[in-house]
MIFIDREN-151807 format. One record per residue (C-alpha): x, y, z. Coordinates in steps of 0.02 Angstrom, whole numbers, plus 50000, padded with zeros to 5 digits. Example, Ala and Ser with C-alpha at 12.3 -4.5 7.8 and 13.67 -1.06 7.14 Angstrom:
residues 2
<rec u="50615" v="49775" w="50390"/>
<rec u="50684" v="49947" w="50357"/>
end
This chain:
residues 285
<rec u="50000" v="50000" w="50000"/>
<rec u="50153" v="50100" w="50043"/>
<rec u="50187" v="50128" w="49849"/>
<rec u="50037" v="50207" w="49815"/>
<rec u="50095" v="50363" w="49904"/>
<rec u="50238" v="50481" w="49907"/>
<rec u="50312" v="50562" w="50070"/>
<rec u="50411" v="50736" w="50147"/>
<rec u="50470" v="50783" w="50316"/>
<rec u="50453" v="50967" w="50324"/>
<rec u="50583" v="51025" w="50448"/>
<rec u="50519" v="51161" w="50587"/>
<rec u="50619" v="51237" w="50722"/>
<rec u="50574" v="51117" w="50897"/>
<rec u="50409" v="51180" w="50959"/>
<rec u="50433" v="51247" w="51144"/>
<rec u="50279" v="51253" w="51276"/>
<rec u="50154" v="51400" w="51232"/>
<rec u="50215" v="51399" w="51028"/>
<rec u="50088" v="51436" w="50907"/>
<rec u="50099" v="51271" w="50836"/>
<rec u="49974" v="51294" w="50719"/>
<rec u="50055" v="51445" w="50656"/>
<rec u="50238" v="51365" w="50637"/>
<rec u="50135" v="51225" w="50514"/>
<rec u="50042" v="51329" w="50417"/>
<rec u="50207" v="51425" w="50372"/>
<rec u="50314" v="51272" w="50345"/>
<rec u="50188" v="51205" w="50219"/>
<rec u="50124" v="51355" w="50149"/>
<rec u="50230" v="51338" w="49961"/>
<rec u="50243" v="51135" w="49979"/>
<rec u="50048" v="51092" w="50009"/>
<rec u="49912" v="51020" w="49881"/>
<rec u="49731" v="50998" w="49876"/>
<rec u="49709" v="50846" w="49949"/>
<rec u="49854" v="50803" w="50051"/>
<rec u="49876" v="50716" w="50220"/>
<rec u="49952" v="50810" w="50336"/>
<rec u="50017" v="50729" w="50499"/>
<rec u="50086" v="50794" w="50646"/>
<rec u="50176" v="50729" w="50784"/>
<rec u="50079" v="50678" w="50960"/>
<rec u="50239" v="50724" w="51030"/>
<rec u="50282" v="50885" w="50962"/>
<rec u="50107" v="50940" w="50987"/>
<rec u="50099" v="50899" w="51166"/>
<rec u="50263" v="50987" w="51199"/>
<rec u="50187" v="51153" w="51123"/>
<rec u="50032" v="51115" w="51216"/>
<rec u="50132" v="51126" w="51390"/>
<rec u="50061" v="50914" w="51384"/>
<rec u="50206" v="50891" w="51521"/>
<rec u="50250" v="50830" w="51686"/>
<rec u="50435" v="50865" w="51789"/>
<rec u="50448" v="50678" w="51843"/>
<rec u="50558" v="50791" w="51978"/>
<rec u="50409" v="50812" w="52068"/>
<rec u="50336" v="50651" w="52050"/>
<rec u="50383" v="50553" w="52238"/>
<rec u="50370" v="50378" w="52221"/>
<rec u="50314" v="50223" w="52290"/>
<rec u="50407" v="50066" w="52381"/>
<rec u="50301" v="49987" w="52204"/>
<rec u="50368" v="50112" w="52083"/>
<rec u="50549" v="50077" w="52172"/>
<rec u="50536" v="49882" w="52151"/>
<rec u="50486" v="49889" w="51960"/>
<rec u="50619" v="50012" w="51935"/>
<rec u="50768" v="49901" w="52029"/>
<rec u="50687" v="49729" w="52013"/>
<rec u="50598" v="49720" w="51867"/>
<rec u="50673" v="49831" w="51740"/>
<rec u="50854" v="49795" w="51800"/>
<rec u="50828" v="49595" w="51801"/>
<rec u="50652" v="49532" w="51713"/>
<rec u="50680" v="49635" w="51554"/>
<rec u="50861" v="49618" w="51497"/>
<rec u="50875" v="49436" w="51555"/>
<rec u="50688" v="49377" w="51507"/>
<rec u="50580" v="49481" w="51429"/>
<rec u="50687" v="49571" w="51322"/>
<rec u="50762" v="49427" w="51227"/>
<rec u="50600" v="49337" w="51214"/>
<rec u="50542" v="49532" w="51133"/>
<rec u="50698" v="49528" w="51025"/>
<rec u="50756" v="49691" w="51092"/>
<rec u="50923" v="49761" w="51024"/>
<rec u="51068" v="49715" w="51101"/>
<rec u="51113" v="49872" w="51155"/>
<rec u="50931" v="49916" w="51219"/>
<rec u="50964" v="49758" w="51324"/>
<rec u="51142" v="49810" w="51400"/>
<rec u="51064" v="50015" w="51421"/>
<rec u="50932" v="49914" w="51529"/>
<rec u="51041" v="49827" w="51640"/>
<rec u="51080" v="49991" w="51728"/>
<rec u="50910" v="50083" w="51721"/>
<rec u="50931" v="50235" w="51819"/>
<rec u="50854" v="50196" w="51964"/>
<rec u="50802" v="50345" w="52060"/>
<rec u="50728" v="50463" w="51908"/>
<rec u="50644" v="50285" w="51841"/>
<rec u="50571" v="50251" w="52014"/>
<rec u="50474" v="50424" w="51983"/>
<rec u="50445" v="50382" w="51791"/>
<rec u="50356" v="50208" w="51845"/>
<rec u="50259" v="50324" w="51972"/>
<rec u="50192" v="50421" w="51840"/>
<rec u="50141" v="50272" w="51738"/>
<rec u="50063" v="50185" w="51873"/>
<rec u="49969" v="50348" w="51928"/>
<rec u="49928" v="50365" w="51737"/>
<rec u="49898" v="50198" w="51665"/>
<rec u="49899" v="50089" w="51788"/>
<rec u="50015" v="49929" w="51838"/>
<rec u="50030" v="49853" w="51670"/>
<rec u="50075" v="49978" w="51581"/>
<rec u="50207" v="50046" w="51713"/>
<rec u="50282" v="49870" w="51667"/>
<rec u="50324" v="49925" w="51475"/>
<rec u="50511" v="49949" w="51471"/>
<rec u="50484" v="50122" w="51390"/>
<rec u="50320" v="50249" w="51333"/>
<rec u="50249" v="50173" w="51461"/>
<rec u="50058" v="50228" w="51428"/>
<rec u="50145" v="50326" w="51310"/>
<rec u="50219" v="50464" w="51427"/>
<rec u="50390" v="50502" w="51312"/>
<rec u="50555" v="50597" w="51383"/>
<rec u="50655" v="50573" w="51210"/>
<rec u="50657" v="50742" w="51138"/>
<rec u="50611" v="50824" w="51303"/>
<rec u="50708" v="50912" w="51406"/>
<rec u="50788" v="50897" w="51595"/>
<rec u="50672" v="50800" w="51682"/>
<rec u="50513" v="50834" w="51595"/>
<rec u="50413" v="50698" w="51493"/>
<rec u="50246" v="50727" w="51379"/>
<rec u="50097" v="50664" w="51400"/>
<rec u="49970" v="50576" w="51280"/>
<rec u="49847" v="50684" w="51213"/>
<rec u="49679" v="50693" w="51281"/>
<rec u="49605" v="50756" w="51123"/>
<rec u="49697" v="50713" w="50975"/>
<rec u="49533" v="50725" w="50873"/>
<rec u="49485" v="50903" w="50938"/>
<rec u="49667" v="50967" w="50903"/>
<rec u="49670" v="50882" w="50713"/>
<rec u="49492" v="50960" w="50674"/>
<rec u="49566" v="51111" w="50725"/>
<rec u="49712" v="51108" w="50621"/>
<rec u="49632" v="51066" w="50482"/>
<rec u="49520" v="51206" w="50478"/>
<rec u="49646" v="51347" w="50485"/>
<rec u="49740" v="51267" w="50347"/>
<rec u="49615" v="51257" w="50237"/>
<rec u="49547" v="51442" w="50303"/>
<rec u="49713" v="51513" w="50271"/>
<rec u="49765" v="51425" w="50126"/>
<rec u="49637" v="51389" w="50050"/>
<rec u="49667" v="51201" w="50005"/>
<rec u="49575" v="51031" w="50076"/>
<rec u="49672" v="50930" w="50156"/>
<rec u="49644" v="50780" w="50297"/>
<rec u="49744" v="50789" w="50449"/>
<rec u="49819" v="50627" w="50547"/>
<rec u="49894" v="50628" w="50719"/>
<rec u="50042" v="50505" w="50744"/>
<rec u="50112" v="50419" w="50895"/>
<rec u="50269" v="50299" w="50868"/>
<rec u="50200" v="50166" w="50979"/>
<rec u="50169" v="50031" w="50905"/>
<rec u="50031" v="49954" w="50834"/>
<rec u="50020" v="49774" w="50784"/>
<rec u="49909" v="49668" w="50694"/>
<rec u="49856" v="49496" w="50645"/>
<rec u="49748" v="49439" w="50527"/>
<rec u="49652" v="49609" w="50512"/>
<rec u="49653" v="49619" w="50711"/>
<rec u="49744" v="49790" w="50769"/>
<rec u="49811" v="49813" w="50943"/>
<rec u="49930" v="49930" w="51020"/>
<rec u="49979" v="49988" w="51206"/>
<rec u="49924" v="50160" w="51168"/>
<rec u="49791" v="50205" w="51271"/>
<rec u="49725" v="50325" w="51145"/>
<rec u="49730" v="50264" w="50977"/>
<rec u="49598" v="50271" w="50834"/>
<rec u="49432" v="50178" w="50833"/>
<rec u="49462" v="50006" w="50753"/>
<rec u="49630" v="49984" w="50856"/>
<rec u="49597" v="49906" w="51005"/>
<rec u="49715" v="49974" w="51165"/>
<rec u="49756" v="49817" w="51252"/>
<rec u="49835" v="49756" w="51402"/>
<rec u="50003" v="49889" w="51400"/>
<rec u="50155" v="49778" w="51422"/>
<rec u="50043" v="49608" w="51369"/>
<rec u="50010" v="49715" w="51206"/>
<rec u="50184" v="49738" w="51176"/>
<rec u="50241" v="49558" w="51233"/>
<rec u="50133" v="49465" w="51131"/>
<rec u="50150" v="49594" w="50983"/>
<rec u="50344" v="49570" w="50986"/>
<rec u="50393" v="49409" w="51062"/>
<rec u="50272" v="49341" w="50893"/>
<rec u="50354" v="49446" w="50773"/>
<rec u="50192" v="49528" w="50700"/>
<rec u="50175" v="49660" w="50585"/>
<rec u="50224" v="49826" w="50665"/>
<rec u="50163" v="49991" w="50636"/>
<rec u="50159" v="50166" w="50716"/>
<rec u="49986" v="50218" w="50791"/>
<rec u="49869" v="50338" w="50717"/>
<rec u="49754" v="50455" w="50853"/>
<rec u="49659" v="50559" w="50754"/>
<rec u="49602" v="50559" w="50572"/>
<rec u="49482" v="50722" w="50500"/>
<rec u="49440" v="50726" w="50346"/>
<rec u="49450" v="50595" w="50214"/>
<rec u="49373" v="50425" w="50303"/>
<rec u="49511" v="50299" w="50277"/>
<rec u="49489" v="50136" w="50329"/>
<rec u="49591" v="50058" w="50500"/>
<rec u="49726" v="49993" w="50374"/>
<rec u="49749" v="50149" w="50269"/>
<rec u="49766" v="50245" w="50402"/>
<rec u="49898" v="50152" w="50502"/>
<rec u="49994" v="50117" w="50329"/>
<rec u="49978" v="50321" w="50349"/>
<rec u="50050" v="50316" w="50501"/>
<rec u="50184" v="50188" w="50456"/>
<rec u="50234" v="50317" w="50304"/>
<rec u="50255" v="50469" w="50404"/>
<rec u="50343" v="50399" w="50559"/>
<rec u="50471" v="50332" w="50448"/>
<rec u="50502" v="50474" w="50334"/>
<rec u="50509" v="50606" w="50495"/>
<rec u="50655" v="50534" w="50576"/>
<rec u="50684" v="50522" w="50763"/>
<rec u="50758" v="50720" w="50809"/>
<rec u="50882" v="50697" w="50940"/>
<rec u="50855" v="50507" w="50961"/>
<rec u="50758" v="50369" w="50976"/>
<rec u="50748" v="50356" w="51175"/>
<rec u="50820" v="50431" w="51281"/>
<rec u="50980" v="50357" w="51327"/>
<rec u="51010" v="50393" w="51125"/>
<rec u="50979" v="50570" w="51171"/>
<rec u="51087" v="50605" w="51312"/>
<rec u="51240" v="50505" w="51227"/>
<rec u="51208" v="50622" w="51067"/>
<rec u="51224" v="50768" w="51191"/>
<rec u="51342" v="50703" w="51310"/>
<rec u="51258" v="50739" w="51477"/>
<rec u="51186" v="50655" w="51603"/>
<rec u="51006" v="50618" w="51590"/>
<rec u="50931" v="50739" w="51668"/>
<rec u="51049" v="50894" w="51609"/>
<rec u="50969" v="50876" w="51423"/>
<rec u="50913" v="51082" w="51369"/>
<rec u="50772" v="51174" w="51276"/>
<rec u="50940" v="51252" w="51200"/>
<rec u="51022" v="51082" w="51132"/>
<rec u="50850" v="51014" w="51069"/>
<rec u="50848" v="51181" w="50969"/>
<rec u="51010" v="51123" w="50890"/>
<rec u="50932" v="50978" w="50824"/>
<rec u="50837" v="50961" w="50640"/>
<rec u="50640" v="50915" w="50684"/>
<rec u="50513" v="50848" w="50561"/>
<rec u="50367" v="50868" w="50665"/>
<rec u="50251" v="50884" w="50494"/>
<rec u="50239" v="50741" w="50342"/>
<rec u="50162" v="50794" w="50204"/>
<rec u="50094" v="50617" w="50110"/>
<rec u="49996" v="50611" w="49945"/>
<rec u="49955" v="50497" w="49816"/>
<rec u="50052" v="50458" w="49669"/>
<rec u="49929" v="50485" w="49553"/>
<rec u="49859" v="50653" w="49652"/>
<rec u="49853" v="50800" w="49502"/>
<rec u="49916" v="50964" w="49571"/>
<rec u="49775" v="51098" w="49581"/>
end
């Protein structure tokens, strides 16, 4: 399905908390756009300009938080889990010495936000992200993806006068099996089901099925469950990963410690928080 659509990462400068986001994409599209593109944005980036954070400083955390953070993620997942997941080797070794006072608070706010199993994910646990954040912030899922892509859409198409359908992304994962689409997400769209946090991502890896990233919000053209996470698919791989993947990848790019990470170095970094997408066969107008 991929073929039937072309792809470009438009490069911004890193959204900061209280940025016009909407303003920074309607400028960095403005001469690339068509009538009828897709135009997806970022969960991330979006909840960073949104002020969607939390200082995991604050966060004080629980003799439960402590064990999964010393017990579980230093021992179950490198040694069990994570080979029967077929993590990288490296993700396995960076595990083996999870930091264990900042990821004490980190499980806190997962278990405060999604609950036990999905405190038990090795990382986005219920998708709360540090990578690309700063000190000891992380983001938050969004609460209304929908609401925020309806509203996008309609001041691009007010301003620039072209219709176009607007798709929220989240790299989580989403996996499926004969037609049957699940993801840890707790917010994706309606014909993924949001299952079981770390089960989801056990039984999605350890099986080796088809993995995708997870669409949130679709306005404007209807595509089906399949299109739209082949959408998602598209634009998470053509945007890149900013600064890094995770965030041990971020604070070895810097060369900090893991808390030390600035609004100033992120600024350094290129950032693709927009893909434009569009048919092949799609006739500029």
């Amino acid at each position: 399905m991929s073929k039937r659509y072309k792809a470009v990462a438009i490069e911004t400068q890193y959204w900061k908390p209280r940025d016009n986001y909407i303003k920074h994409i309607i400028q960095a599209i403005k001469n690339v756009v068509q009538e009828g593109d897709i135009i997806t944005i970022s969960e991330k980036a979006v909840s960073t300009a949104t002020g969607n954070l939390i200082d995991e400083k604050k966060v004080k955390p629980t003799i439960l938080a402590h064990f999964i953070a010393k017990h579980w993620m230093r021992i179950v997942w490198p040694y069990i889990l994570g080979p029967i997941c077929h993590l990288r080797q490296k993700t396995i070794v960076q595990l083996r010495s999870y930091p264990i006072e900042e990821g004490s608070r980190h499980k806190q706010l997962a278990l405060d936000r999604g609950g036990f199993l999905q405190a038990l994910m090795h990382g986005s646990e219920a998708s709360i992200d540090g990578s690309n954040i700063p000190y000891s912030y992380v983001s938050l899922p969004l609460e209304n993806a929908w609401e925020i892509a309806r509203e996008i859409k309609n001041q691009i198409e007010t301003e620039l006068r072209k219709t176009i359908t607007v798709v929220v992304v989240d790299t989580d994962k989403t996996y499926s099996l004969w037609g049957f689409h699940f993801t840890p997400h707790p917010k994706p769209i309606k014909g993924i089901h949001s299952i079981g946090g770390v089960l989801a991502y056990i039984g999605g890896r350890s099986l080796k099925l088809k993995k995708r990233a997870t669409p949130l919000a679709v306005v404007g053209v209807q595509y089906s469950t399949e299109e739209a996470i082949e959408i998602a698919k598209i634009a998470n791989r053509t945007r890149g990963s900013g600064s890094g993947r995770t965030v041990w990848d971020m604070v070895q790019k810097f060369n900090v410690n893991l808390t030390d990470v600035t609004w100033k170095m992120l600024g350094t970094v290129k950032h693709h928080p927009i893909v434009i997408i569009r048919s092949k066969t799609q006739k500029k107008k």
